[in-house]
C-alpha positions as CSV (number, residue, x, y, z in Angstrom):
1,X,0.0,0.0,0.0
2,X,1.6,3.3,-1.2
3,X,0.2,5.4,1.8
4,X,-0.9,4.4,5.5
5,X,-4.2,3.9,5.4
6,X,-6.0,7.1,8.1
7,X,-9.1,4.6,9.3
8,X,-10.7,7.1,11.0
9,X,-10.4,9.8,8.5
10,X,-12.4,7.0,6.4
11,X,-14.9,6.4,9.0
12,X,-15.2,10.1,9.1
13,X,-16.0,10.5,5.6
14,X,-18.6,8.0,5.7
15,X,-20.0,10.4,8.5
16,X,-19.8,13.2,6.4
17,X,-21.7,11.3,3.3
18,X,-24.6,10.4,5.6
19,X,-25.2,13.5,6.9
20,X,-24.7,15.2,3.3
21,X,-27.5,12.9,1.8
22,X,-29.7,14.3,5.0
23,X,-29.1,17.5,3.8
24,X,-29.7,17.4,0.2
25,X,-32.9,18.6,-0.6
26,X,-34.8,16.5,-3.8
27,X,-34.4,17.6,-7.1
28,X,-37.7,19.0,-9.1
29,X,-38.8,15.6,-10.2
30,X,-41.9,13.8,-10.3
31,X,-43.8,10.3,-10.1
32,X,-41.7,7.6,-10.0
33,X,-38.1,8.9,-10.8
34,X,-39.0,10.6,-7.0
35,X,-39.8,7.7,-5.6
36,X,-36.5,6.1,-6.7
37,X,-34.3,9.2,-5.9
38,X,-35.7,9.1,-2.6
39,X,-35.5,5.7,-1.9
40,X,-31.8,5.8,-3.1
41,X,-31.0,8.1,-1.0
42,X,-32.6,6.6,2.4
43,X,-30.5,3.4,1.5
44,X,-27.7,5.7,0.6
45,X,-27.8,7.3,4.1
46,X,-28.0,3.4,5.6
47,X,-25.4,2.3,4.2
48,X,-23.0,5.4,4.9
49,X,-24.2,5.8,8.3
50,X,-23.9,2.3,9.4
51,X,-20.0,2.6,7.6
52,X,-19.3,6.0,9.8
53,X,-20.5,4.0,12.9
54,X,-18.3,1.1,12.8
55,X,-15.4,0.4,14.7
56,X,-12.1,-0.3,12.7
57,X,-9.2,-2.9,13.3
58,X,-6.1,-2.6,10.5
59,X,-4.4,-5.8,11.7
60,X,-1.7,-7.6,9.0
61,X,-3.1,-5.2,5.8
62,X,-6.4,-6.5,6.7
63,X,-9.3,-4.0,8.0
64,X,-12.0,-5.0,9.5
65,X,-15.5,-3.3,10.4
66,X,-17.2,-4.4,13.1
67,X,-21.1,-2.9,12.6
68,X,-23.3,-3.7,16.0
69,X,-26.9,-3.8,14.4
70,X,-28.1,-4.3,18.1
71,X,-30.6,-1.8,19.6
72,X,-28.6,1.1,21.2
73,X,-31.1,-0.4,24.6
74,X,-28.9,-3.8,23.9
75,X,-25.8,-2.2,23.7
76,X,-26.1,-0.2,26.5
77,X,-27.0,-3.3,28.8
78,X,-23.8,-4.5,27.9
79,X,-21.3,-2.1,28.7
């Protein structure tokens, strides 16, 4: 790998592309093409947000996300 990977500064970016498809408003479109920009960008946020809150392990070149799906009740129970 050319550069050190900065994990963080990637999990931070993935924070910043979740909140930015918050953000953006919806273009002047109609009907169905809508529907699907809308619904592309809720999974949009999903997917970036649930990125942003993992929790990052570089071990041997490898990197690993670990993404708890648990209810934040769950987690809290366990700590």
């Amino acid at each position: 790998m050319p550069q050190e990977l900065d994990v963080d500064a990637m999990l931070q970016r993935f924070r910043d592309r979740a909140h930015a498809v918050r953000q953006r408003g919806v273009p002047p479109i109609e009907g169905a093409d809508r529907k699907r920009f809308v619904d592309q960008a809720r999974t949009d946020f999903m997917d970036y947000a649930m990125i942003g809150d993992a929790t990052a392990a570089l071990e041997g070149g490898i990197l690993t996300l670990t993404i708890d799906l648990r209810p934040e009740s769950d987690r809290q129970a366990e700590a």
